[in-house]
C-alpha positions in Angstrom: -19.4 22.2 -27.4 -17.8 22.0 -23.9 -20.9 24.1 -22.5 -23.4 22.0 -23.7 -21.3 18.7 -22.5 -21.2 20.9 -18.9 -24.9 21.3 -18.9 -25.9 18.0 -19.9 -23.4 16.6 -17.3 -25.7 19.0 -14.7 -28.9 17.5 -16.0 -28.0 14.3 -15.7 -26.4 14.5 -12.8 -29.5 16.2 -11.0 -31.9 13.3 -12.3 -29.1 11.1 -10.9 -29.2 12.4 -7.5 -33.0 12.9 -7.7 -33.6 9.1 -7.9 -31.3 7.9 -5.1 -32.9 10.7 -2.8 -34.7 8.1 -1.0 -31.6 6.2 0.0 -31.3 6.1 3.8 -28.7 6.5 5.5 -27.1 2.4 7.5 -27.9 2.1 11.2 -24.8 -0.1 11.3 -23.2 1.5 14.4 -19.5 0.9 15.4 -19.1 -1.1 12.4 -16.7 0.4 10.8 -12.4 0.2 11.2 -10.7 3.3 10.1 -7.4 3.7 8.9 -5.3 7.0 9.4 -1.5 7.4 7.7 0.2 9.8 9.3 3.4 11.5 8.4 4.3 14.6 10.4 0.5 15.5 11.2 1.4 17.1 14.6 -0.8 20.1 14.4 -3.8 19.1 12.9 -3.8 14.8 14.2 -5.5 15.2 17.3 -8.6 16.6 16.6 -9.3 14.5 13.3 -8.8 11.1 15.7 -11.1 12.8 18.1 -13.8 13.5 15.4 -13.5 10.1 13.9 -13.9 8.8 17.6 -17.0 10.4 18.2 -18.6 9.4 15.0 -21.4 6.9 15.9 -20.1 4.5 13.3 -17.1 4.6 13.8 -15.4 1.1 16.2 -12.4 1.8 16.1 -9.7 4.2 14.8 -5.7 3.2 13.5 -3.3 5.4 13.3 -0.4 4.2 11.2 2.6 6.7 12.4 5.0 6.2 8.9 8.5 7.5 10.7 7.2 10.5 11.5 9.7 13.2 12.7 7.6 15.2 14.6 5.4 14.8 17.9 2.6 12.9 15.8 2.9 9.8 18.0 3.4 11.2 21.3 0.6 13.3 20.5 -1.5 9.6 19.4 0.1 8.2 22.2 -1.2 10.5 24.9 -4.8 10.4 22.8 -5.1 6.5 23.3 -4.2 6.4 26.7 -8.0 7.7 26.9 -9.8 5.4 25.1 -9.3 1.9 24.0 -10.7 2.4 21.0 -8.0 4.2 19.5 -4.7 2.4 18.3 -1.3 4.0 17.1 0.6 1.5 15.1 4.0 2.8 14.0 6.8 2.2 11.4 9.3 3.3 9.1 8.8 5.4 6.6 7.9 4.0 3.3 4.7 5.8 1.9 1.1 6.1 2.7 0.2 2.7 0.4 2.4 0.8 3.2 1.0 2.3 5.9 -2.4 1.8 4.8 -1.6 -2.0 4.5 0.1 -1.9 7.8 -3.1 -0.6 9.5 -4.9 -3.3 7.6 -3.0 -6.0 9.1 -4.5 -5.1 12.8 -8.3 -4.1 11.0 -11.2 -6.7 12.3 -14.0 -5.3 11.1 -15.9 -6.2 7.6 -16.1 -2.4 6.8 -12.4 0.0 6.5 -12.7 3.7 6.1 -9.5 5.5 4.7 -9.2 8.9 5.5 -6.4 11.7 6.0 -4.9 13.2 9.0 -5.7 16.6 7.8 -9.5 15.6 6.8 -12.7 16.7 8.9 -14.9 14.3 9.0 -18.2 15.5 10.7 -19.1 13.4 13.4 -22.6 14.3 13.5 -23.5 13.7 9.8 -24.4 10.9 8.7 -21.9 10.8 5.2 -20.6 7.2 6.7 -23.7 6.0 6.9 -24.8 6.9 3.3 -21.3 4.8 2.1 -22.2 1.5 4.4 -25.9 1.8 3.0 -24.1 1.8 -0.9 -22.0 -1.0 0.6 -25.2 -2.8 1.6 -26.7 -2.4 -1.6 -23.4 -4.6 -3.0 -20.9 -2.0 -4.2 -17.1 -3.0 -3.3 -15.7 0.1 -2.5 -17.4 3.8 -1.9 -16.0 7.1 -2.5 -17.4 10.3 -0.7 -16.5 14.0 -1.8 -13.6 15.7 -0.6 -14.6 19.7 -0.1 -12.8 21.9 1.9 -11.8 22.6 5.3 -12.2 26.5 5.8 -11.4 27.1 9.7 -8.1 28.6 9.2 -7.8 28.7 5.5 -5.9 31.5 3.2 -7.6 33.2 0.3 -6.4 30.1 -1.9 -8.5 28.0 0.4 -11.9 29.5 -0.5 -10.7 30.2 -3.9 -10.3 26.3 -4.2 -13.4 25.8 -2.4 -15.9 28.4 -4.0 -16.2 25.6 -6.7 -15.2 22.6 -5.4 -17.7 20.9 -4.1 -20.0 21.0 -6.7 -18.1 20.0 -10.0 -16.7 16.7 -7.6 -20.6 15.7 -7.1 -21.2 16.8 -11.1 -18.0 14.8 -12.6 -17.8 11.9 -10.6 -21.5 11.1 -10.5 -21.8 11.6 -14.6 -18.5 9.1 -14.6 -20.4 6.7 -12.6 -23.6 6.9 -15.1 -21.5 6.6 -18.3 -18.5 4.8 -16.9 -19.7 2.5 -14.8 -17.4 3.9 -11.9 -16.1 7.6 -10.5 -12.8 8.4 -11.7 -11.1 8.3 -8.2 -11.8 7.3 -4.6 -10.6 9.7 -2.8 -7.9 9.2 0.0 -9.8 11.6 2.0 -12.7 9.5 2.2 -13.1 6.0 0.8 -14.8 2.9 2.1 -13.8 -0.7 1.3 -14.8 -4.1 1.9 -11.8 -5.1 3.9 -11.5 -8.3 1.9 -11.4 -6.8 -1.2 -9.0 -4.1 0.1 -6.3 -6.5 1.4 -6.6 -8.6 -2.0 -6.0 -5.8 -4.5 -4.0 -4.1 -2.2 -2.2 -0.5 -1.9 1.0 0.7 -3.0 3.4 3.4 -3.1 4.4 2.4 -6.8 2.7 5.8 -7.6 2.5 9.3 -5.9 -1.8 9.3 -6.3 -2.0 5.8 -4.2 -6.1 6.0 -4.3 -6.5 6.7 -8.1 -4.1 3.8 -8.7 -6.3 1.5 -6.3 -9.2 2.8 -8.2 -8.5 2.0 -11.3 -7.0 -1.6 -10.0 -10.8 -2.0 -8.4 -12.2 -1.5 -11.6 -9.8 -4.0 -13.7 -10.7 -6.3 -11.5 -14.0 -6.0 -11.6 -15.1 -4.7 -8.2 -18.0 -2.7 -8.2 -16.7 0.7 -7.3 -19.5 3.6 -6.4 -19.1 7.4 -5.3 -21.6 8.8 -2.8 -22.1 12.5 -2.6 -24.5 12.7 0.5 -21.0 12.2 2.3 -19.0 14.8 2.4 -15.2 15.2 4.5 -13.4 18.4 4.8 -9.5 18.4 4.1 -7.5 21.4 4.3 -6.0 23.5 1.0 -2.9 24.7 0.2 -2.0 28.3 1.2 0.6 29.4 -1.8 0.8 29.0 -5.3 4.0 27.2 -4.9 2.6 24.4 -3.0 -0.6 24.4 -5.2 1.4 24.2 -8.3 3.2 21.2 -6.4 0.0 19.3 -5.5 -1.2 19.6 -8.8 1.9 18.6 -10.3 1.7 15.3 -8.4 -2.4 15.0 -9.4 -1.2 15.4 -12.6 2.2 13.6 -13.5 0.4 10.9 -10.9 -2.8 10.2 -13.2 -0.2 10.5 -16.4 1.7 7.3 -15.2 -1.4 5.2 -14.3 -2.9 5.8 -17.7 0.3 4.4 -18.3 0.1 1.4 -15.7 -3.3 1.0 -16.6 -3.6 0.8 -20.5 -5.9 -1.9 -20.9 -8.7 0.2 -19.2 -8.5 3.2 -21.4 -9.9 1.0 -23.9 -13.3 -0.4 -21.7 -16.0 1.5 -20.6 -14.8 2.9 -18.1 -11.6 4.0 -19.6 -13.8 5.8 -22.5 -16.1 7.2 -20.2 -14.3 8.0 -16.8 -10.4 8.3 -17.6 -9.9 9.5 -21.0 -12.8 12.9 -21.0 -10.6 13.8 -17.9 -7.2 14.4 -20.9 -9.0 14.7 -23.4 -10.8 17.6 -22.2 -7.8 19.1 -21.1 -6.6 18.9 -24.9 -9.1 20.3 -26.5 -9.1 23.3 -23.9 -5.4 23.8 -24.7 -6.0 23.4 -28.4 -9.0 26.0 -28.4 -7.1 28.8 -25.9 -3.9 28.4 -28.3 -6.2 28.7 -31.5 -8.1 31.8 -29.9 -5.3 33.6 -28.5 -3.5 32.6 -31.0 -5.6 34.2 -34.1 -6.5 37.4 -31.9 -2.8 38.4 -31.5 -2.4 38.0 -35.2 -5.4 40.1 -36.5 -4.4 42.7 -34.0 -6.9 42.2 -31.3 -4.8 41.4 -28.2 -7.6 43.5 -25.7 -9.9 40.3 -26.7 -7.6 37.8 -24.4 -9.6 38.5 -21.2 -12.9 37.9 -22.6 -11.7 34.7 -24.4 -9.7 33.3 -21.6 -13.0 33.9 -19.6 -15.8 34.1 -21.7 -19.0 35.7 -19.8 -21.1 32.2 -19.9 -18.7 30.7 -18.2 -18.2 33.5 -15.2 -22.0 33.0 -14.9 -21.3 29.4 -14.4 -18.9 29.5 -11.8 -21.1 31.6 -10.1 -23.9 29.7 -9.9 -21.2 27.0 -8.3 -20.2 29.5 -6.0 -23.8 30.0 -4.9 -24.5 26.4 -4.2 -20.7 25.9 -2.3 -21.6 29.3 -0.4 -24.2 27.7 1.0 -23.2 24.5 2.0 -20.2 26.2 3.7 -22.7 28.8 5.3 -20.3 31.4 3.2 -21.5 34.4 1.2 -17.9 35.1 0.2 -17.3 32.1 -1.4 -20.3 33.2 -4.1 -17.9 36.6 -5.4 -14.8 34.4 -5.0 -16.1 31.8 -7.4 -14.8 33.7 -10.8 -11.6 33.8 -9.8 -11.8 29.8 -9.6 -11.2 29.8 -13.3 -7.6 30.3 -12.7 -7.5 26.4 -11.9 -8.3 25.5 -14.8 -5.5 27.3 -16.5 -3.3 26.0 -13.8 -4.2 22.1 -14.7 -3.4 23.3 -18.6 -0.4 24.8 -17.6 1.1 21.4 -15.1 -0.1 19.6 -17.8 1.5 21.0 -20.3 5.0 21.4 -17.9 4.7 18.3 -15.9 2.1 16.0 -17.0 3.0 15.0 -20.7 6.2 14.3 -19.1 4.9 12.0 -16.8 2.7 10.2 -19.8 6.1 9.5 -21.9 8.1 8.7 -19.5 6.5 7.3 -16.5 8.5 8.5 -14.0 7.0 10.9 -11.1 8.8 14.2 -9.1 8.6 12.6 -5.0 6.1 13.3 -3.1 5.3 16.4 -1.8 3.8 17.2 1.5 1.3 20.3 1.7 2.4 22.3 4.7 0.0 21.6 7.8 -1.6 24.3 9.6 -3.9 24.4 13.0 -7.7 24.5 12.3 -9.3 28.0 14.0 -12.3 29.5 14.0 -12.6 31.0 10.5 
C-alpha cells in the first residue's frame, strides 16, 4: 500500500510541476526585506549576509543578533560598516520567534524573506524570484525547499542529502494538491507578505517556530503555497547525537502543535497535510513490529534485513539519489542514497522515544543548537 501511495504521490507530483513549468521567474528587484536570527553564528554569518547581499532581489538584509555569546555581532558589525544596506539589530536572548518579530519591527518593504544564518542561498538563481512571482499570483506566504549545504559536510551530510531534496519537492507539493497547503514553511526559506506576517505573528511558544506559523497561516485562512524552483542550502548535522537531537525537536515540536492546533486536524488540510505525516509513521511501526515480529517467531531471524529494507524500496532511494546527485553535481550521493533508509527508522525510533511524549503531554526538551562548522570547498 505505502508503494503505491509513493508512486502516485510521484505521478502527481510530476504532472504538478509540469503545469506550472511556464511560471516565470518576478523581475521585482531589491524588493524584498530579509530577516536573519542569529544566535552564536560566528563561523558561518558572514558569508550567508554577503550571499543574501548580492542577490539581485534582495534590498536589504537584518540581522537580529538574539544575545549572542560569540563574535556574531562584531563580525555583522564590521560587515555593515561596508554597505548600508545591511543592518544588525541586537537583543537579549529570547528565541528565534522574537527575533524574527524584532527584525520585523525595522522591515519597510511589502515582501520579508526569513532565512537561517547557516543557509546558502544562491545569489545567482533566481529561487526568490520564483516565491515573489507565487506572491504575485496572490499566495500569502511561500515556502522554498531546504536541501543541503555540502562544502564542508561529514558523511551524515550527504547521507541526509542523497535523498533530501527530492521527497521535500514530492511531499510538500502532493500536500499542496490534496491539502490545500505544504505541511511547513520552512525557516530556511520562507516568504511572507509583511502585513500578514506581523498580524499572525511568530513565537517561541514552540521549539519548530515555522511549522507553528504555518499551521497558524492556514487557520487563518491565508493562502499558503510551497515553490520548489527555489531551492537554499543549510548545513547538516555531523553526528548521530546531534541528528538524533534535531530530530527529536522536529518531532516532539510537530507532536505539541497537533496539539495546539486541533481544530485543523479535522479540515482539509489537517486530513491531507498533517495527519498522513503520523499516520504514516504508525502504520510503518505497526508493519516493521508485525514483520519482525512473526519472522523471529517462525524461526526466520536472517529475513530482518530484507524486510527492514525490502529491495523495491532500495531501488527507490536510488532513483532519489540519482536525481539529488545531479542537482548537487555529485555521483557519490547516488551509492549513498540506500543508506538514507536509516532516517526513516530514526523518525520511528524519536517517535516512538520522544514524540508520543510530546503528543500527551505537550511539553518540549529546549532547544538544541546544531553545532556550526566553516563552509570549504568540498
Amino acid at each position: 500500500m505505502k508503494t503505491i501511495l509513493f508512486f502516485a504521490m510521484v505521478v502527481l507530483t510530476f504532472a504538478f510541476l509540469l503545469a506550472r513549468a511556464r511560471i516565470r521567474p518576478s523581475t521585482q528587484f531589491q524588493s524584498i526585506d530579509v530577516i536573519v536570527p542569529a544566535f552564536n553564528e560566528e563561523l558561518v554569518i558572514a558569508r550567508s549576509l554577503i550571499n543574501l547581499l548580492r542577490n539581485p532581489y534582495v534590498r536589504r538584509v537584518i540581522c537580529v543578533d538574539d544575545g549572542s555569546t560569540d563574535a556574531t555581532s562584531e563580525i555583522v558589525a564590521q560587515l555593515m560598516q561596508q554597505t548600508p544596506r545591511l543592518l544588525l539589530v541586537s537583543k537579549d536572548n529570547g528565541g528565534k520567534g522574537s527575533a524574527i518579530m524584532k527584525g520585523l519591527e525595522f522591515a519597510t518593504a511589502k515582501y520579508v524573506f526569513l532565512t537561517d544564518a547557516d543557509t546558502y542561498v544562491p545569489f545567482k538563481s533566481r529561487g526568490l524570484g520564483y516565491m515573489l512571482a507565487e506572491l504575485d499570483r496572490g499566495a500569502d506566504a511561500v515556502g522554498g525547499v531546504p536541501s543541503s549545504d555540502l562544502r564542508g559536510g561529514g558523511l551524515l551530510g550527504y547521507v541526509r542529502a542523497s535523498v533530501k531534496l527530492p521527497m521535500i519537492v514530492i511531499k510538500r507539493t502532493f500536500q499542496q494538491i490534496l491539502g490545500g497547503a505544504p505541511f511547513i514553511i520552512s525557516g530556511a526559506c520562507g516568504m511572507f507578505r509583511a502585513d500578514v506576517l506581523r498580524e499572525v505573528g511568530v513565537t517561541d511558544r514552540t521549539n519548530v517556530e515555522d511549522l507553528d506559523l504555518t499551521w497558524s497561516l492556514v487557520a487563518a485562512g491565508y493562502k499558503v503555497r510551497n515553490v520548489s524552483r527555489a531551492v537554499v542550502y543549510p548545513q547538516e548535522c555531523k553526528t548521530l547525537r546531534e541528528e538524533w537531537r534535531r530530530w527529536r525537536r522536529w518531532i516532539m515540536g510537530y507532536a505539541v502543535c497537533m496539539r495546539l492546533h486541533w481544530r485543523l486536524l479535522f479540515s482539509r488540510y489537517g486530513l491531507f497535510s498533517i495527519l498522513p505525516m503520523f499516520l504514516v509513521v504508525v502504520l510503518g511501526v505497526g508493519m516493521y513490529a508485525y514483520n519482525w515480529g512473526r519472522a523471529v517467531l517462525v524461526g526466520q531471524a536472517g529475513l530482518l534485513p530484507s524486510l527492514m529494507f525490502p529491495l523495491l524500496w532500495l531501488g527507490v532511494v536510488m532513483i532519489l539519489g540519482g536525481i539529488s546527485a545531479w542537482h548537487h553535481n555529485k555521483l557519490r550521493l547516488l551509492w549513498m542514497a540506500p543508506l538514507a533508509l536509516m532516517y526513516v527508522l530514526l523518525a520511528y525510533a524519536v517517535w516512538l522515544t520522544h514524540g508520543l511524549q510530546g503528543l500527551i503531554t505537550g511539553r518540549e526538551y529546549g532547544r538544541d543548537k546544531p553545532t556550526r562548522y566553516a563552509r570549504v570547498v568540498a
